[in-house]
C-alpha positions in Angstrom: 0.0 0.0 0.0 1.4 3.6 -0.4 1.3 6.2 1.8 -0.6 9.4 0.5 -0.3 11.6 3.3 2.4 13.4 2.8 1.2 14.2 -1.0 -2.5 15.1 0.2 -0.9 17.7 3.0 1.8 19.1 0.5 -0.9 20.0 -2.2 -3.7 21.2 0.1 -0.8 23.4 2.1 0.2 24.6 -1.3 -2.9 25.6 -2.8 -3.9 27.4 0.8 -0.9 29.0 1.3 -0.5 30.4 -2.5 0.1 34.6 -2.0 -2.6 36.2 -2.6 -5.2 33.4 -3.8 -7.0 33.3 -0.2 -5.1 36.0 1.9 -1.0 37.3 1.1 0.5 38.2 4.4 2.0 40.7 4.3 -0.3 42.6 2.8 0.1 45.7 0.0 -2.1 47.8 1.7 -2.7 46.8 5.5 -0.8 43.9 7.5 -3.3 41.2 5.5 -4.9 41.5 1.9 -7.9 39.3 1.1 -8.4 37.7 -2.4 -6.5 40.1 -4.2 -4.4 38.0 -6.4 -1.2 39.8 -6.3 2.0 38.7 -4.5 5.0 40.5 -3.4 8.9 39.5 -3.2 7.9 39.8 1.1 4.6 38.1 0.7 6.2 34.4 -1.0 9.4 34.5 1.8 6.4 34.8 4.5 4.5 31.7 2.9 7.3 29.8 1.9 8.3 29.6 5.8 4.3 29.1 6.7 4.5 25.9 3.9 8.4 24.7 5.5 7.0 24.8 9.3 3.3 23.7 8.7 4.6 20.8 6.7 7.1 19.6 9.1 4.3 19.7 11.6 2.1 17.7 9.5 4.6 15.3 8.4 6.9 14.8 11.4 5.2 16.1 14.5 1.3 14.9 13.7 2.6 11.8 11.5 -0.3 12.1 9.0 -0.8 9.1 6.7 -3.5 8.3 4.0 -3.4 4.5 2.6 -5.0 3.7 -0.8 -5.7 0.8 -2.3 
């Protein structure tokens, strides 16, 4: 059997945490933008480190796994 957890967590982290697509912290015009589909050069260094930590959570503190098949 394979183990699809890490792979779920890594794209649904990923699509979440995309700059500007839900929120982009820091924000253009306040501290957090909504929905505005813009990024920044600050904005992806901020959600790169939200992806790293979150995903070592996931996968190393929480231990997630997802067999299929």
């Amino acid at each position: 059997m394979s183990d699809w957890g890490p792979i779920f967590v890594a794209v649904v982290l990923f699509v979440l945490l995309s700059p500007g697509l839900l929120f982009q912290l820091p924000g253009r015009e306040g501290c957090v933008d909504f929905g505005n589909f813009k990024t920044s050069a600050a904005s992806i260094v901020v959600h790169a480190f939200l992806y790293f930590a979150l995903i070592c959570v996931f996968l190393l503190a929480v231990k997630v796994h997802l067999y299929l098949g």
